[in-house]
C-alpha positions in Angstrom: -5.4 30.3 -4.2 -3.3 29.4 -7.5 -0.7 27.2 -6.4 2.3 25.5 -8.7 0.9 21.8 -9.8 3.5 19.8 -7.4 1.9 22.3 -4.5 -1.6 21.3 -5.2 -1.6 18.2 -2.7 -1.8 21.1 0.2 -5.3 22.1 -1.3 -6.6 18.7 -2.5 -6.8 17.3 0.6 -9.6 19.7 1.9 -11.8 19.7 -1.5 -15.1 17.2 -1.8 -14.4 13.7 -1.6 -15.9 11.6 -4.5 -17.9 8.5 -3.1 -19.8 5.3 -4.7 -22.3 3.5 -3.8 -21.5 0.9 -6.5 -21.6 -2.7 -5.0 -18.5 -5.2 -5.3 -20.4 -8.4 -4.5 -19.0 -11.7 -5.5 -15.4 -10.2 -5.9 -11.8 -11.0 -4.0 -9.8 -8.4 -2.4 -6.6 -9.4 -0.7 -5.9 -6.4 2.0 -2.4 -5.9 4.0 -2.2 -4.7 7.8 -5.7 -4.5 8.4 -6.0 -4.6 11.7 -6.2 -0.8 12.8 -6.6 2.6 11.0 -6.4 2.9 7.2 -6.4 -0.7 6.6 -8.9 -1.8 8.8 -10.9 1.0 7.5 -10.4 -0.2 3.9 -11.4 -3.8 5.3 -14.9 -2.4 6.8 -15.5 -0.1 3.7 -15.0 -3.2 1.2 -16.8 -5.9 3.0 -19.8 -3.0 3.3 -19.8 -3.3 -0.7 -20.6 -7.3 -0.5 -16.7 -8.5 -1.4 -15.0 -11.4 0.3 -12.0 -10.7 2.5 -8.3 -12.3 2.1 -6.5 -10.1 5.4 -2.9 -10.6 5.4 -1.2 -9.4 9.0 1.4 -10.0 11.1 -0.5 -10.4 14.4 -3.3 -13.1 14.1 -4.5 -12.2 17.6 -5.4 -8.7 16.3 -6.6 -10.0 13.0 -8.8 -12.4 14.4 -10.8 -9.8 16.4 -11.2 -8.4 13.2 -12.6 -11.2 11.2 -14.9 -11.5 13.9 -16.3 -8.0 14.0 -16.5 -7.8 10.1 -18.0 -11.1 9.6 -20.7 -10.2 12.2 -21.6 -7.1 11.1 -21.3 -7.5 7.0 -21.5 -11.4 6.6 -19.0 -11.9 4.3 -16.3 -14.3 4.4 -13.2 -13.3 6.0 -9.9 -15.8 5.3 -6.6 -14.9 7.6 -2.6 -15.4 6.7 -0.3 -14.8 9.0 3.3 -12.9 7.4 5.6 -10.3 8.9 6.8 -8.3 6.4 10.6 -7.9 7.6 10.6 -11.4 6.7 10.8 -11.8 2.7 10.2 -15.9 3.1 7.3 -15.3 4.9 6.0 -13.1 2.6 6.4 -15.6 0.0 5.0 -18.7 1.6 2.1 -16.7 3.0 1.1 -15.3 -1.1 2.1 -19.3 -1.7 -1.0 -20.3 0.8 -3.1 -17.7 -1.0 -2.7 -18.8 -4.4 -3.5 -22.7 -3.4 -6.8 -21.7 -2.1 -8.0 -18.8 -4.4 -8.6 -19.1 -8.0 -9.9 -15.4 -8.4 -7.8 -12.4 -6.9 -10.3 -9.0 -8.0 -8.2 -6.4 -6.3 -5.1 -6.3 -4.4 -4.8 -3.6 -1.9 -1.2 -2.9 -0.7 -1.7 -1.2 2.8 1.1 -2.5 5.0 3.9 -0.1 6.3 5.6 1.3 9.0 7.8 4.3 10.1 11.0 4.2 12.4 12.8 7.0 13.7 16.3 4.5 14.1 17.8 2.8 11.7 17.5 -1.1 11.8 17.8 -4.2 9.7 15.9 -7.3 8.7 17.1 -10.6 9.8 18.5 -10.3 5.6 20.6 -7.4 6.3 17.7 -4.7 4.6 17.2 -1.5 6.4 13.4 -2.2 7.7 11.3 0.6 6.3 12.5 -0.1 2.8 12.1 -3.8 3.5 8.3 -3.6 4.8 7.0 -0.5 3.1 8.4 -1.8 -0.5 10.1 -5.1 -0.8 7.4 -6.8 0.8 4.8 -5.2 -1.7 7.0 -5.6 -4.5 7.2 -8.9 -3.8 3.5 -9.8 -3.0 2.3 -8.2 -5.7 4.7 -9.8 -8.1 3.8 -13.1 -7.3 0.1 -12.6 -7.0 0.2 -11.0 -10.5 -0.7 -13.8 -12.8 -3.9 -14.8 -11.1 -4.6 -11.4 -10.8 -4.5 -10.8 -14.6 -6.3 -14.3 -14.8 -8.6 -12.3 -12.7 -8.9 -9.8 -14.7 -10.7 -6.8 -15.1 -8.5 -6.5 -11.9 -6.8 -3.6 -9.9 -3.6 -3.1 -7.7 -4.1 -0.1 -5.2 -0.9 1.2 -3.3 -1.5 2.9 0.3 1.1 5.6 -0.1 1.7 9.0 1.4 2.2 12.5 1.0 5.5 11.5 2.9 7.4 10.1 -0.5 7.5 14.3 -0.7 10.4 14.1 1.4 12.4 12.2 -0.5 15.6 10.0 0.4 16.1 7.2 -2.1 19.3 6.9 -3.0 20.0 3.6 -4.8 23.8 3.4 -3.9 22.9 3.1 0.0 19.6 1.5 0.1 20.6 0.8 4.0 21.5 3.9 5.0 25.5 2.7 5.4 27.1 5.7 4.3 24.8 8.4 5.4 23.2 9.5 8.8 19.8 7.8 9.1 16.5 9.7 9.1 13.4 8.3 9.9 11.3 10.6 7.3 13.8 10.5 4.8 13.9 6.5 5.1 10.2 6.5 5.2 10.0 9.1 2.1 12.3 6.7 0.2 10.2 3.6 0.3 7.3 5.3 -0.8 9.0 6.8 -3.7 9.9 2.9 -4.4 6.6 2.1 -4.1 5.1 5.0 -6.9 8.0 4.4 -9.3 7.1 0.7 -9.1 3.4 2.3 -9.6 4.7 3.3 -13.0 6.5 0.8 -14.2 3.6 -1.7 -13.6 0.8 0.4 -15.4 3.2 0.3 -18.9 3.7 -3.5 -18.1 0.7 -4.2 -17.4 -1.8 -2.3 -20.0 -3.5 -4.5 -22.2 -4.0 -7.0 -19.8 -7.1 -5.4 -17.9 -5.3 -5.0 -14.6 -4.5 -1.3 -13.6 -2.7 0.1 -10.9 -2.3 2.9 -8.6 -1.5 4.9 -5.6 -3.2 7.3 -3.3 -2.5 9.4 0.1 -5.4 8.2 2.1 -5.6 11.7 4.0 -4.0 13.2 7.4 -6.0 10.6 9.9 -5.0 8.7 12.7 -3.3 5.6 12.0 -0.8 3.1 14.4 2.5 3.7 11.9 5.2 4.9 13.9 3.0 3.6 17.4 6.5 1.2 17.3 8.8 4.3 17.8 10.1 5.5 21.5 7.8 6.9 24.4 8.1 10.7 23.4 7.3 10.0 19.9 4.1 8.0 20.8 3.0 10.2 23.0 3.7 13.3 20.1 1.7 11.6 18.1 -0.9 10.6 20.7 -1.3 13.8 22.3 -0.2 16.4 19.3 -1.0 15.3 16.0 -3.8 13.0 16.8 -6.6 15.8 17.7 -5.4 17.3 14.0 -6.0 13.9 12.5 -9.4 12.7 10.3 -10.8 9.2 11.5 -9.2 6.5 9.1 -13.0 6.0 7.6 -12.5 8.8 4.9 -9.2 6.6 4.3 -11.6 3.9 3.5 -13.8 5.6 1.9 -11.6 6.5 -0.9 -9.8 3.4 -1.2 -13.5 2.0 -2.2 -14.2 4.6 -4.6 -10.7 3.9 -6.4 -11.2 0.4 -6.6 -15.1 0.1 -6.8 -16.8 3.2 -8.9 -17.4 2.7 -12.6 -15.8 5.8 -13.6 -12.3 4.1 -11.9 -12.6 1.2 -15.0 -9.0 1.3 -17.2 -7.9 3.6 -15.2 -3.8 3.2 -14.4 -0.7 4.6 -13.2 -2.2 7.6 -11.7 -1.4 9.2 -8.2 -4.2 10.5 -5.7 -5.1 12.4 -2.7 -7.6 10.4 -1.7 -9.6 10.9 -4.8 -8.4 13.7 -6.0 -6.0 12.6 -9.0 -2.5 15.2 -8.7 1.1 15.4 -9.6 3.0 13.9 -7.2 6.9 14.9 -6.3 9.1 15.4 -9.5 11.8 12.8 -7.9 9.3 9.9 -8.1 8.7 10.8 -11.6 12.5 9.3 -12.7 11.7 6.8 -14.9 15.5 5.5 -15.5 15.9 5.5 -11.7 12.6 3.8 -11.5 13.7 1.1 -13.6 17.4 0.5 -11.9 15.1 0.4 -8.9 13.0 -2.2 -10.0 15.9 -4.7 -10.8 17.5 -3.6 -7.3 14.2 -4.9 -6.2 14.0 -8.3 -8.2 17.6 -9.0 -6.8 16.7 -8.3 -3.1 13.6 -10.5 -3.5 14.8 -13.2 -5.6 12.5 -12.5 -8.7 15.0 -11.6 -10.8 14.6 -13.5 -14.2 10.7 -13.6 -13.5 8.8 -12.3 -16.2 5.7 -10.2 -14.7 4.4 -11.3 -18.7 4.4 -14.6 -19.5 
């Protein structure tokens, strides 16, 4: 079947899988929301490969069965911060706690999100999904950057979805004031935010041995939208879920775009899991990206930060 190039994501998805078995002993990798499906998966996949764990979550309780079960099974070393990413100052004095105690970030991977099917706001007055899906991430990463590059050869890897397909950001109503709030078009704009701030760090950044990029980590099971009304957990429980892949695939691939020697220098790409493709022409608007970006730095309070220094 010939499809059009921005179609192909419907075919990707069920073609091979690439897979390493390279190792990633001695390295760093900082992982948000890792305590259930894709991230979690990711955490398992990574500490497999020999790499030391930095998890960033908002429940400790859940996080702290997983540093148990990793550690016991892998034997690496598993460190725990505590942030909720609605929270922008948490965010901030959480990647503050991180930077005191490691001199050597390897890979950063950005996994944390969520999905709401009402509108609501951050204590800061941000519409939620925006807040958590891209502020937060813009904000982590942009503060964890220089010891990353210091790090460097280094990699940034956003969790993103086939979702940013359906659109939604529309940088004159960011919080959904003037028009009538959707949960997949909110969720399709942060993730928009989150590839055009893919782009905009891969032409910042080259030269500097730190790449970065995005993949869809595949139609699995996962807890995002598990925060949503009784009929839509139960949708998901009961309808979508038997459809769904288990979240190790997720994992999988998130190891192979990180880890495999053939990934080296590689930046600014989009994937379905491994499969590199075109993603939605809307996320491709570099003028918009870049408005987007100093939207970003305003709401966080980086603007007048260099990412170069």
């Amino acid at each position: 079947m010939q499809l059009p190039e921005e179609l192909q994501f419907i075919l990707n998805g069920r073609k091979p899988q690439k897979r390493t078995i390279a190792r990633f002993d001695g390295k760093t990798c900082i992982i948000s929301g890792a305590t259930s499906g894709v991230g979690l998966a990711a955490a398992r996949r990574i500490a497999q490969g020999g790499a030391d764990l930095i998890l960033v979550n908002r429940n400790l309780d859940k996080a702290l069965k997983v540093k148990e079960e990793i550690q016991g099974e892998y034997g690496c070393n598993v460190n725990l911060f505590q942030a909720d990413f609605s929270n922008l100052t948490q965010v901030r004095d959480t990647t503050e706690q991180i930077l005191d105690k490691y001199p050597q970030i390897d890979v950063l991977v950005n996994n944390a999100g969520i999905h709401n099917n009402s509108r609501q706001l951050t204590q800061d007055g941000i519409e939620m999904v925006f807040c958590v899906n891209h502020l937060a991430s813009f904000l982590l990463t942009r503060l964890l950057l220089e010891r990353i590059k210091e790090s460097a050869p280094s990699s940034i890897l956003y969790v993103n979805s086939q979702g940013h397909r359906f659109g939604g950001l529309n940088l004159e109503d960011l919080n959904w004031e003037k028009r009538r709030y959707s949960g997949y078009l909110s969720y399709g704009a942060s993730k928009t935010a989150q590839l055009m701030t893919v782009w905009e760090l891969a032409d910042q950044l080259r030269g500097t041995g730190v790449t970065v990029n995005a993949m869809h980590p595949g139609g699995v099971t996962t807890n995002i939208g598990m925060n949503n009304g009784f009929l839509y957990r139960n949708y998901q429980r009961y309808i979508l879920f038997p459809f769904l892949s288990n979240p190790k695939i997720s994992g999988e691939a998130i190891y192979y775009l990180i880890v495999a020697p053939e990934m080296e220098g590689i930046t600014g790409k989009y994937y379905n899991q491994t499969i590199e493709e075109k993603p939605a022409l809307h996320s491709l608007d570099r003028e918009k990206g870049k408005k987007l970006w100093k939207i970003s730095e305003e709401l966080t309070k980086l603007a007048g930060e260099a990412v170069n220094e």
